[in-house]
MILO-334529 format. One record per residue (C-alpha): y, x, z; residue in one letter. Coordinates in steps of 0.05 Angstrom, whole numbers, padded with zeros to 5 digits, always signed. Layout:
BEGIN
YXZA/...
This chain:
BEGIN
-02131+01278-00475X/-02062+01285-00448X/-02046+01304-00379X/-02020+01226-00371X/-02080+01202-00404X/-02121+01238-00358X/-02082+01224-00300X/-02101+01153-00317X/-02164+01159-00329X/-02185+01190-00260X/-02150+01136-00217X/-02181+01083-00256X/-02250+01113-00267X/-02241+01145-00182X/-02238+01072-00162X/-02288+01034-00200X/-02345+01085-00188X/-02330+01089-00118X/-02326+01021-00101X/-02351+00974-00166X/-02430+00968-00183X/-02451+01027-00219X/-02464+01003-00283X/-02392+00972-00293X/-02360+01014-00337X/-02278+01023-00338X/-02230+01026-00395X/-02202+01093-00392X/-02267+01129-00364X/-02293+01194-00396X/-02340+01208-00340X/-02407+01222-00345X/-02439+01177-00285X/-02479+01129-00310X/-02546+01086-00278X/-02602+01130-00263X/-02642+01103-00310X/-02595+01107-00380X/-02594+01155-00431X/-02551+01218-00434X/-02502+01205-00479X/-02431+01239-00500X/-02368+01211-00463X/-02326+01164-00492X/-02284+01102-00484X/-02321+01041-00471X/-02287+00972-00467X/-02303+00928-00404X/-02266+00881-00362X/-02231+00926-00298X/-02252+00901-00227X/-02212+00935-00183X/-02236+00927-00109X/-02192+00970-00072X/-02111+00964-00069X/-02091+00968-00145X/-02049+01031-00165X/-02002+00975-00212X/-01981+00912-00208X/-01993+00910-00287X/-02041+00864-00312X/-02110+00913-00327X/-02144+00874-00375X/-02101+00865-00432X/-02109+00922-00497X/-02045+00929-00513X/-01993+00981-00507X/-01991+01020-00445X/-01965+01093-00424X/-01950+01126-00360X/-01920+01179-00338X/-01954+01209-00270X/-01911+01243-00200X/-01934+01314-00223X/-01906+01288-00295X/-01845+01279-00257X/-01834+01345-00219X/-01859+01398-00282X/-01814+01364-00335X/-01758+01315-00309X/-01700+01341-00280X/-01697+01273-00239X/-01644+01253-00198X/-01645+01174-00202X/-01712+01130-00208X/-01687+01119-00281X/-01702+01185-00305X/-01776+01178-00296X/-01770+01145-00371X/-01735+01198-00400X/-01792+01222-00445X/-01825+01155-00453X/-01837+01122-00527X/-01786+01087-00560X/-01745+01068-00485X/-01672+01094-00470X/-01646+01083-00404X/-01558+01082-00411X/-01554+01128-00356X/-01483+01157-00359X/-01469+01196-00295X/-01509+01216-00235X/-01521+01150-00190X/-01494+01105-00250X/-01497+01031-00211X/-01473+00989-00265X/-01484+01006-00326X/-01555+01041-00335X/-01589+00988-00368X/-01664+01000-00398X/-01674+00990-00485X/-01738+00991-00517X/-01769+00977-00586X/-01722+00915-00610X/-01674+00916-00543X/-01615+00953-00547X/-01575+00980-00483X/-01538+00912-00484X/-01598+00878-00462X/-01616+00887-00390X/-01649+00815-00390X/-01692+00835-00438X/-01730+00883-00412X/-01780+00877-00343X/-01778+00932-00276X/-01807+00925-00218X/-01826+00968-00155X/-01887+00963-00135X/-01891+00890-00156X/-01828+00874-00126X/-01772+00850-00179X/-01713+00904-00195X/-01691+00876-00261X/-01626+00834-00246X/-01632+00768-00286X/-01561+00748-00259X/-01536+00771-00314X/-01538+00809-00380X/-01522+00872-00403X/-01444+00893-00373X/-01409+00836-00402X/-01359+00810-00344X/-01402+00843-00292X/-01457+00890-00287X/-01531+00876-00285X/-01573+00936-00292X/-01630+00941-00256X/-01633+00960-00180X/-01658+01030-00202X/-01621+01055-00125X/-01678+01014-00092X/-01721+01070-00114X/-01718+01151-00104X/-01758+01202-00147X/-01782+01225-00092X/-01829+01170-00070X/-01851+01156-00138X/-01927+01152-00151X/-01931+01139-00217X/-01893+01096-00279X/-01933+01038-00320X/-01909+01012-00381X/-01929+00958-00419X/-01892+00948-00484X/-01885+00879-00499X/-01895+00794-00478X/-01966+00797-00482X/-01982+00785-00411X/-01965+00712-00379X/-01957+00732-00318X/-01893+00756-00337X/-01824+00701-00356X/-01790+00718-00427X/-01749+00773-00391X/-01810+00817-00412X/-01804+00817-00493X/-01779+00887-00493X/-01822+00919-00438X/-01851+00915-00367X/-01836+00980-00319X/-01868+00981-00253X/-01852+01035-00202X/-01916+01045-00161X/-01894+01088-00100X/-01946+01116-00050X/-01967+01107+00018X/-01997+01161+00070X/-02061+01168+00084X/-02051+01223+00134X/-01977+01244+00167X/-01939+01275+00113X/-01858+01298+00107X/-01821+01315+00048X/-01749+01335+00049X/-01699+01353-00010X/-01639+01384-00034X/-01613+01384-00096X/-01548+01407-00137X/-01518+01390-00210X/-01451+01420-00245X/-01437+01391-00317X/-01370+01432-00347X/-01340+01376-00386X/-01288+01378-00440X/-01271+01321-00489X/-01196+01303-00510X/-01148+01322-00466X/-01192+01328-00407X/-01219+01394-00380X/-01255+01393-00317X/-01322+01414-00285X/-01356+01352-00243X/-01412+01362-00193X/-01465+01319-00150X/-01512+01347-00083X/-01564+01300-00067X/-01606+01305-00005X/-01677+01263+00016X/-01722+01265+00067X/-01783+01221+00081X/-01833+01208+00144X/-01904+01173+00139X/-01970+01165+00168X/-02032+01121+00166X/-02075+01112+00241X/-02137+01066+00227X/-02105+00996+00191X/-02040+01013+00201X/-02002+01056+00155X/-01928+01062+00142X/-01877+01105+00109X/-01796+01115+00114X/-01751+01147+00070X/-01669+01161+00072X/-01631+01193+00017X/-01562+01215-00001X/-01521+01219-00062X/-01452+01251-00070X/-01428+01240-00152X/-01364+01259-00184X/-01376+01238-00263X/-01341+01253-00322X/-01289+01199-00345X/-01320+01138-00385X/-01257+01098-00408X/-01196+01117-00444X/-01121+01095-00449X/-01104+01088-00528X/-01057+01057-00568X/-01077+01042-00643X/-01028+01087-00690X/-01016+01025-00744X/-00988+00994-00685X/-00928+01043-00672X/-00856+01026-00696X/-00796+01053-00704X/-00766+01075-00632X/-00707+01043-00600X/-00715+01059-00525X/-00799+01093-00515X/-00788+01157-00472X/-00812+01201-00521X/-00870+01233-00494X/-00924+01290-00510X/-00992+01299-00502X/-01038+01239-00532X/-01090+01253-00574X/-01100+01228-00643X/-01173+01215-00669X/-01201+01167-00713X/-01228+01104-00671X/-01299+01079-00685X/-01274+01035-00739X/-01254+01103-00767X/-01184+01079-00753X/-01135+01130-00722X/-01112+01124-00657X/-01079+01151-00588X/-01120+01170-00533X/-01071+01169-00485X/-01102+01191-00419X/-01180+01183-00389X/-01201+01131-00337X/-01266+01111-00297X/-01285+01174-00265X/-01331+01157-00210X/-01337+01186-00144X/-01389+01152-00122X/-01426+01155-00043X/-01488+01131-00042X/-01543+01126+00010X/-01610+01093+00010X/-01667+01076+00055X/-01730+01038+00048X/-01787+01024+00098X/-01846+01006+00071X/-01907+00980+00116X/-01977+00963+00112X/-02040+00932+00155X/-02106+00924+00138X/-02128+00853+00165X/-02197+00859+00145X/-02227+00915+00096X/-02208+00875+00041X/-02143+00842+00060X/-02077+00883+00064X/-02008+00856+00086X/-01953+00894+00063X/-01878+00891+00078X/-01822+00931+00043X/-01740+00934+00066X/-01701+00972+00013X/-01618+00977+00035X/-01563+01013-00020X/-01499+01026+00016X/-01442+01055-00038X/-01377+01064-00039X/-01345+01087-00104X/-01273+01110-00116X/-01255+01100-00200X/-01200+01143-00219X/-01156+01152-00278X/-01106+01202-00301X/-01056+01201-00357X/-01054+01264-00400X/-00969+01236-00424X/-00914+01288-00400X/-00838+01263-00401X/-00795+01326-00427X/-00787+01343-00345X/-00869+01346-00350X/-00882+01296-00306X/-00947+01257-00313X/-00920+01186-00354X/-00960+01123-00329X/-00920+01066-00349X/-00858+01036-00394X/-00852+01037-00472X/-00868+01102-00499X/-00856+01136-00561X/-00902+01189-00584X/-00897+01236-00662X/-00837+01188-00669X/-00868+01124-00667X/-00859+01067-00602X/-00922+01033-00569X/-00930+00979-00537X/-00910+01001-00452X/-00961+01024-00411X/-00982+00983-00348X/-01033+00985-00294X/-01086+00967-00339X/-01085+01032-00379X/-01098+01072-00321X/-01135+01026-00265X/-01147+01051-00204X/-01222+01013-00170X/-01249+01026-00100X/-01304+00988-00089X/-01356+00981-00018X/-01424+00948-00033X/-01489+00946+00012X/-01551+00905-00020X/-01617+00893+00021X/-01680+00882-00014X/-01740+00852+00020X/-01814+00848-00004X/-01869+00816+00041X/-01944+00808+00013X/-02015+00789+00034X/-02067+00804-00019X/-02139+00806-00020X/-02191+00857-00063X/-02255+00843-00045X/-02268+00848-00107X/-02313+00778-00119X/-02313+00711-00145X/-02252+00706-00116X/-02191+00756-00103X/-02116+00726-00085X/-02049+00751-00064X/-01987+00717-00031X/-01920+00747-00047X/-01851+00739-00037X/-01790+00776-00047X/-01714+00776-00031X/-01646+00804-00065X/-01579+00801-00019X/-01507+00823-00044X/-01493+00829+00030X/-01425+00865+00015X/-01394+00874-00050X/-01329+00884-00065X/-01284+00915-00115X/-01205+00931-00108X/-01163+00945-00168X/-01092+00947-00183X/-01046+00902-00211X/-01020+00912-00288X/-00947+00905-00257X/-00979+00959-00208X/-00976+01017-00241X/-00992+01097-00217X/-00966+01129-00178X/-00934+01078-00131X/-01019+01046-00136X/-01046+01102-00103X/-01021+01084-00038X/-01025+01004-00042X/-00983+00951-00072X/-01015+00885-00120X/-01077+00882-00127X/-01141+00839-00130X/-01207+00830-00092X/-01274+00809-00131X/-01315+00796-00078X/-01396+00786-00100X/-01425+00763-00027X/-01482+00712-00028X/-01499+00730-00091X/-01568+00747-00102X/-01645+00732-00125X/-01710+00709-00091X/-01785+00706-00117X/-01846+00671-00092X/-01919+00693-00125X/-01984+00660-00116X/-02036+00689-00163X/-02108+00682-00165X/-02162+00729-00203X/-02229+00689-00213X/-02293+00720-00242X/-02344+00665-00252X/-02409+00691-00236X/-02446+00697-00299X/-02400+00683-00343X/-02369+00755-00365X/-02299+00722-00362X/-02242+00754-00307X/-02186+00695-00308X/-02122+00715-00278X/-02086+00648-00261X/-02015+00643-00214X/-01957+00598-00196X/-01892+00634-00188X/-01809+00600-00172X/-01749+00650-00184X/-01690+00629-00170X/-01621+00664-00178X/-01553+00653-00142X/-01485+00675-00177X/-01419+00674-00122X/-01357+00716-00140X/-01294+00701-00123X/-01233+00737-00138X/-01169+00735-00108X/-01093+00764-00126X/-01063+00810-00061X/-00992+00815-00064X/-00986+00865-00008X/-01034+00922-00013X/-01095+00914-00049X/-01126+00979-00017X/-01130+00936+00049X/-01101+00873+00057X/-01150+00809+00058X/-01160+00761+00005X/-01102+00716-00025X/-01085+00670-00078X/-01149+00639-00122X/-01150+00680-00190X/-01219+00670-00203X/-01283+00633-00190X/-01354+00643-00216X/-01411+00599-00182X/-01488+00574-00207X/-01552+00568-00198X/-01612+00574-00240X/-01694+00575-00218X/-01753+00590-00263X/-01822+00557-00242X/-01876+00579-00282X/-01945+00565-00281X/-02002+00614-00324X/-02070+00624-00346X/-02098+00685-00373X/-02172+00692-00397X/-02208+00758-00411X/-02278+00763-00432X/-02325+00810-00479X/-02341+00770-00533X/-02394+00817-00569X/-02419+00894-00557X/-02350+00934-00577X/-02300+00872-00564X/-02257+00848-00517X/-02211+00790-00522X/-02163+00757-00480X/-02122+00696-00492X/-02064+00658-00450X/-02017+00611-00433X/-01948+00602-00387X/-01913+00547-00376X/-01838+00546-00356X/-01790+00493-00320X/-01724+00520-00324X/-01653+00490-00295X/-01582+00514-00281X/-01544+00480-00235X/-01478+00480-00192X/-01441+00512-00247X/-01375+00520-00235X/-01315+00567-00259X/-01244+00573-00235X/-01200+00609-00291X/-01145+00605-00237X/-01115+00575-00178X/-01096+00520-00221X/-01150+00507-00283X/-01229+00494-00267X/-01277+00466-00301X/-01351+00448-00270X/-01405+00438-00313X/-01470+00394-00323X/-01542+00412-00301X/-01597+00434-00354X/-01659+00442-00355X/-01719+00446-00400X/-01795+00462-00417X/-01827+00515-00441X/-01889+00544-00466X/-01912+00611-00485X/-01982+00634-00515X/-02002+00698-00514X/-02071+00725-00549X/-02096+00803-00550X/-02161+00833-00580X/-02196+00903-00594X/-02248+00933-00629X/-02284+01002-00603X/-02284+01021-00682X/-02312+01093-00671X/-02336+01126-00608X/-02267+01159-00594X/-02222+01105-00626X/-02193+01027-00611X/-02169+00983-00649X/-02115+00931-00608X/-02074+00867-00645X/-02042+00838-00592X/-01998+00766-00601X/-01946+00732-00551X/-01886+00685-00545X/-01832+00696-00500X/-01775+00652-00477X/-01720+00686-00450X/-01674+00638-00404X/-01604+00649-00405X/-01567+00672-00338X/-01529+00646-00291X/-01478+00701-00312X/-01477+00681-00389X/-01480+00614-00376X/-01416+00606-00328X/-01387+00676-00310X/-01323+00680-00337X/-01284+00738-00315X/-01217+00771-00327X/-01188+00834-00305X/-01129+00879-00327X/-01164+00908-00370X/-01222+00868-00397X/-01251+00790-00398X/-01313+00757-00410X/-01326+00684-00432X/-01380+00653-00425X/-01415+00591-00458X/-01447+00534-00417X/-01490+00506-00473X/-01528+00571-00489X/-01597+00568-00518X/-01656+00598-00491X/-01680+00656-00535X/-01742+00649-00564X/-01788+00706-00593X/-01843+00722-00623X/-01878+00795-00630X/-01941+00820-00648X/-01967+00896-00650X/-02018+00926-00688X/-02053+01000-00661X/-02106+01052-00656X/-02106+01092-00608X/-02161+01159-00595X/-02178+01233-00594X/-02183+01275-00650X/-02209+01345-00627X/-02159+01373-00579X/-02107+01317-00591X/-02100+01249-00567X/-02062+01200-00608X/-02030+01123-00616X/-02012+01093-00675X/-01976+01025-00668X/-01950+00973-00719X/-01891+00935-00683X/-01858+00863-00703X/-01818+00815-00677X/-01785+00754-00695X/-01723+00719-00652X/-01687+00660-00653X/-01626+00638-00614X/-01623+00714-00593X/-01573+00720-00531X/-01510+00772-00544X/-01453+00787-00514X/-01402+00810-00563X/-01343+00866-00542X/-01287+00879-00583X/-01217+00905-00570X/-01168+00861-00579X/-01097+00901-00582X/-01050+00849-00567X/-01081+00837-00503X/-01090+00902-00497X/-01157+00894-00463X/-01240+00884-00482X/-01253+00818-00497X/-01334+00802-00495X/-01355+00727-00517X/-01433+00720-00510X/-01463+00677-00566X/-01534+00661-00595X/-01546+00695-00660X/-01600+00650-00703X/-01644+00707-00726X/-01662+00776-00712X/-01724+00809-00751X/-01748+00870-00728X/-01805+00911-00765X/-01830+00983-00736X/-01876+01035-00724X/-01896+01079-00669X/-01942+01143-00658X/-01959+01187-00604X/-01985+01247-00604X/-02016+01291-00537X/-02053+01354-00524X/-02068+01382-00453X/-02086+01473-00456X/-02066+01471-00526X/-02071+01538-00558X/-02058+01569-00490X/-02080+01548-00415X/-02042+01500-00385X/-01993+01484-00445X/-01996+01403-00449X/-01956+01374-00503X/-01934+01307-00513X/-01896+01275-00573X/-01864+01205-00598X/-01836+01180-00668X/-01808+01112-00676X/-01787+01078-00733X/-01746+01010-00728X/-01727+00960-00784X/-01681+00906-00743X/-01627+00860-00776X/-01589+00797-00768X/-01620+00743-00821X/-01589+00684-00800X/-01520+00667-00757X/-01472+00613-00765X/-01430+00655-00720X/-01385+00716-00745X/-01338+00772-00724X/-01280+00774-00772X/-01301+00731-00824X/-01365+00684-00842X/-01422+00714-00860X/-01407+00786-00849X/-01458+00793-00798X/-01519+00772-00854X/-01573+00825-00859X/-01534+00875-00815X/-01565+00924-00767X/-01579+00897-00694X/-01532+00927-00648X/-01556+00986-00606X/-01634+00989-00646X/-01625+01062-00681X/-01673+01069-00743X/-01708+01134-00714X/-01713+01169-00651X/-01766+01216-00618X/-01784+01255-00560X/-01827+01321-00554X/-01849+01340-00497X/-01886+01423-00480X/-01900+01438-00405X/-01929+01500-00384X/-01977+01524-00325X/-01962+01591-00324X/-01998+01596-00264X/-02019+01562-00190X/-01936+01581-00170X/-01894+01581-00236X/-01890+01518-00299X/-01830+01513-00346X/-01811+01446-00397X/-01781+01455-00453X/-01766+01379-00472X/-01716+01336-00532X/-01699+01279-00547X/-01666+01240-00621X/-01647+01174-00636X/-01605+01166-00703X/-01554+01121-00738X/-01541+01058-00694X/-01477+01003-00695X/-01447+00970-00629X/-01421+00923-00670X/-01453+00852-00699X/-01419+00867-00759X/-01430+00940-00758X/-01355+00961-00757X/-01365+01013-00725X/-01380+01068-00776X/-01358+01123-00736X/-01405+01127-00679X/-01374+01198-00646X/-01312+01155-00612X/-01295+01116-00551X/-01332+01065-00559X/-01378+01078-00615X/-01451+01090-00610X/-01476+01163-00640X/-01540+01192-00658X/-01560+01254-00610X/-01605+01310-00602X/-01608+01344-00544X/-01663+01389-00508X/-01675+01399-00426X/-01702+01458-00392X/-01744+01459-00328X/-01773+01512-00290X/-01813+01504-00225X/-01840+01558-00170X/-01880+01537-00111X/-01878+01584-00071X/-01927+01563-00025X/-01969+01505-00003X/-01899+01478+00037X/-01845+01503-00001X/-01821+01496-00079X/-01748+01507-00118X/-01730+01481-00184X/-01669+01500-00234X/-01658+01462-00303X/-01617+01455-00354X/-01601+01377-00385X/-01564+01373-00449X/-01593+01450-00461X/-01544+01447-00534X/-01479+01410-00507X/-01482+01355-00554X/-01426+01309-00544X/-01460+01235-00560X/-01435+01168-00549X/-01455+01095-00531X/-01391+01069-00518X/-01372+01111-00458X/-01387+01193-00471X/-01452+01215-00440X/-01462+01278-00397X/-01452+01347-00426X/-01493+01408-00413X/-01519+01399-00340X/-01537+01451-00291X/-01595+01430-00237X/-01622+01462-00179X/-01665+01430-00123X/-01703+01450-00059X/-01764+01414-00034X/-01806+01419+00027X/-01878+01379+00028X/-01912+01379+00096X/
């Protein structure tokens, strides 16, 4: 068994031998304690329905056999080089998190099996129950909706569940890729931790050469005295990352000059089209100051009541810089006019080519909870949670407002996100007839989301100056109430089934979009009904080995975001579509999952069927000289895969643990009335962002009680950005490249208090693409005190 397997297994098996009757046994338990009066008899997996009667270690639904892995704290600190929560799912089957700098806000958006990183509302994280996932929106198309992953330090990370899947209906549509939930601890005794950590990445692609670096620093207080326990935690981030955009001008576009400054330095490569083209200078190069802080408290009302209460606030301010890599014959850096470069004119270069952004945001997240575990007939829980945009805002100049004379101010605009935001309200039951050998999970739950961003043209100076003229207006509404039913229950010695319902009432509302001072359009309510089975059941085939099929339908709402947001910039827009169909999936897994001697190991047949799937579509559109991304519904999407895992914990040597994934993924457009260049072309085409293989191997080392090194990497292969798959030439700006890459970690403790890290991330420098350049080889060092 695997050092998460076992991890696992001892929380589960600690709390239902403690604190459940004896002779209940627990899913993942290889213990020997058994009734007095039974047998001896060799360990081995035993299915049974989980009654957890103290505080549960997941929110994640324990009674359902499907997929599920997990990757433990002391996971965390031996083989991740972690500096955001998202890293924690570095290693994880078949999930990518689009993490492309050191405290990447907007754009780090979680894929899994048949999700690609232009899905965010596809795919389910929470903290500690609390939702993360930010169903405003989808994907990066206008705005940015990644999850709240800043909400959430490594540092105060328990453990990581994940269940891969719809197959719970507890959970809206939003889960048919996967659920994450963050489960972070509280004290049981006074404890303090404090960190520091450093990264340098070297960087050099086109014409930029530069070295950019990060420092982080943490430091947490908590303590539990008789029912009341509580815990506080402050951290720091200073990021400078590489450059994610670039200025270009397509070559078939030049003609002959009549009055371009000739000019030198662009860069011609072939485009991801395979096309050749000018990379004129690099843009979108973060320096990025964030700080979080998150209280969490607790109080035992009775010994089996617990009210809980979380505040999470994200300050940042990030500064987006560009530079232009053009030199007039004087060698002076060339941001603007008609240019003409190897004898050819382009098109002039504006404040769009080489934006300058400053933006300020501070979001406050709220959780508040009262939740019983006695453990019964009868256990319930009461839960509520809130999502502010208290302060976001995002400055850029003007096309007409080019660099250098934007540095210091001039035209400009103001998107300002304020009152934008989300709020959740849970009531779920758990209800164990007595006698009956059913657990029913049962809950009512009402999300409802709130889109405001207005954006306004500033003659003056945009660096400062207040709001002016209407340029843009983005407003709605929508709420999800749900209702669900979920029924587990051992049918016969060996089996356990469970089978389930949800039932959705959606609306959107108060939708409303200004494409300028002058044109706006508001648009009708919606609404609809929706419901979603969901069926799971295993077989203990062997003494060592499961069999799980698990079945579920998931309805995946469109957002508030797709449904009204249209949004223009200098440099990009986004349209949206009002009349948007929900999209509706089906998928269904097949596994076995058990030990083999030393090894422990999953093997999972993956499927899913959907209809109406929700995309947003970018292309770049060269006589606007900007991204252009229309979201559409695609008819149908098949997807057909497999998964295995493979573990072993003091392999061949003590205290070498190995860990391994391969996924294969079949997923193509089968139906579309819709197109990219010309009908049909999108017909039996790859989905965008789904590569057909990708792995992860994982070998950590004990050398002994002070010193462990990692030695981890990480493939995915052949993928498209495109509908159409266009793109043949993923190793571009803007393509979407295979990778390999391998990370190094080595750890000392050098004594009960005191421990130091250094790693290496991207160990081979491979430079790999999905649409923006990811980091190149990363240097990491940290320094950690535990009290």
């Amino acid at each position: 068994m695997n050092k998460t397997a076992l991890a696992r297994a001892a929380v589960t098996c600690a709390v239902l031998h403690l604190l459940a009757p004896p002779a209940l046994a627990c899913d993942d338990c290889d213990c020997d304690d058994a009734p007095a009066e039974a047998p001896a008899a060799p360990p081995h997996h035993k299915l049974a329905l989980v009654r957890v009667q103290a505080a549960a270690p997941t929110s994640l639904p324990t009674n359902i056999p499907t997929t599920r892995e997990t990757v433990t704290r002391e996971d965390i600190e031996r083989t991740v080089n972690a500096t955001d929560a998202e890293d924690a799912l570095k290693y994880l089957p078949s999930l990518l998190v689009r993490k492309r700098y050191i405290g990447d806000y907007n754009h780090a958006i979680l894929s899994s099996r048949a999700s690609g990183t232009g899905n965010s509302a596809r795919s389910a994280v929470y903290a500690d129950g609390i939702l993360l996932s930010n169903y405003l929106g989808n994907g990066v198309g206008g705005l940015s909706f990644p999850p709240r992953w800043g909400l959430v330090t490594p540092e105060e990370i328990e453990r990581v569940d994940v269940m891969y899947g719809p197959f719970s209906a507890a959970y809206p549509g939003n889960s048919a890729g996967a659920v994450v939930d963050y489960v972070t601890r509280m004290p049981t005794r006074f404890e303090a931790h404090a960190k520091l950590g450093f990264v340098t990445q070297p960087f050099e692609l086109y014409g930029t050469k530069a070295t950019y670096r990060a420092w982080q620093a943490s430091a947490s207080l908590g303590d539990r005295s008789g029912a009341f326990s509580w815990w506080l935690g402050l951290n720091r981030t200073d990021s400078d990352g590489q450059p994610l955009t670039y200025a270009n001008r397509l070559a078939a576009t030049g003609t002959a000059p009549t009055n371009g400054r000739p000019v030198t330095g662009a860069v011609l490569v072939p485009n991801s089209s395979g096309q050749p083209w000018y990379m004129l200078g690099s843009a979108t190069q973060y320096a990025t100051r964030q700080d979080h802080l998150k209280l969490k408290l607790a109080y035992d009302l009775t010994p089996t009541l617990r009210a809980s209460y979380v505040l999470g606030a994200w300050r940042n301010e990030a500064d987006g810089h560009s530079e232009s890599w053009l030199r007039d014959a004087a060698g002076n850096a060339v941001y603007s006019g008609t240019v003409s470069i190897d004898g050819r004119q382009f098109a002039a270069l504006n404040g769009g080519d080489f934006p300058l952004t400053h933006e300020k945001l501070l979001h406050l997240m709220h959780g508040l909870s009262v939740k019983s575990h006695g453990g019964g007939e009868w256990d319930w829980e009461l839960a509520a949670s809130l999502y502010d945009y208290r302060k976001d805002d995002k400055r850029q100049n003007a096309a007409g407002n080019p660099q250098p004379g934007a540095r210091t101010g001039g035209a400009g605009t103001l998107a300002d996100g304020s009152g934008t935001g989300w709020h959740t309200l849970t009531l779920k039951g758990v209800w164990r007839p007595a006698g009956s050998g059913h657990v029913v999970d049962l809950g009512l739950q009402q999300d409802t989301y709130q889109l405001r961003y207005l954006t306004s043209s500033i003659g003056g100076n945009y660096l400062a100056d207040g709001p002016g003229a209407l340029a843009g207006n983005v407003r709605g509404d929508t709420r999800l109430q749900a209702a669900y039913v979920q029924d587990a229950w051992l049918p016969a010695e060996d089996w356990k089934a469970v089978l389930g319902l949800r039932a959705e009432h959606w609306q959107a509302r108060n939708g409303h979009t200004d494409f300028s001072a002058t044109a706006g359009q508001d648009y009708a309510a919606r609404s609809g009904n929706y419901l979603s089975p969901k069926a799971a059941l295993s077989w203990q085939a062997a003494q060592d080995w499961v069999l799980k099929a698990s079945v579920g339908r998931a309805v995946r709402m469109p957002t508030v975001s797709e449904l009204y947001g249209a949004t223009s910039t200098t440099n990009s827009q986004y349209v949206n579509d009002p009349g948007l169909r929900p999209e509706k999936s089906w998928t269904g897994e097949l596994s076995a999952q058990g030990a083999a001697g030393p090894f422990q190991s999953r093997l999972t047949l993956f499927a899913e069927d959907t209809h109406d799937s929700l995309y947003s579509q970018t292309v770049f559109d060269a006589a606007a000289n900007k991204n252009i991304s229309r979201v559409q519904n695609v008819d149908r999407i098949a997807t057909r895969g497999l998964e295995a895992t493979l573990g072993a914990a003091d392999w061949l040597a003590p205290g070498l643990d190995l860990s391994a994934s391969l996924t294969y993924t079949d997923s193509r457009i089968k139906a579309n009335a819709g197109f990219v260049a010309t009908p049909g072309d999108t017909l039996d085409k790859w989905q965008p962002n789904i590569p057909r293989w990708r792995a992860t191997a994982t070998a950590a080392w004990r050398l002994d009680e002070h010193w462990s090194a990692s030695l981890a990497a990480r493939y995915s292969g052949r993928q498209f950005r495109t509908l159409n798959n266009a793109d043949v030439n993923g190793f571009a700006y803007m393509g979407v490249s295979r990778y390999a890459t391998a990370d190094l970690r080595l750890l000392w403790k050098i004594d009960r208090q005191w421990s130091t890290a250094f790693g290496i991330d991207n160990l081979n420098n491979d430079k790999y693409w999905n649409f923006h350049p990811y980091p190149q080889r990363s240097y990491a060092a940290e320094l950690k005190f535990d009290l």
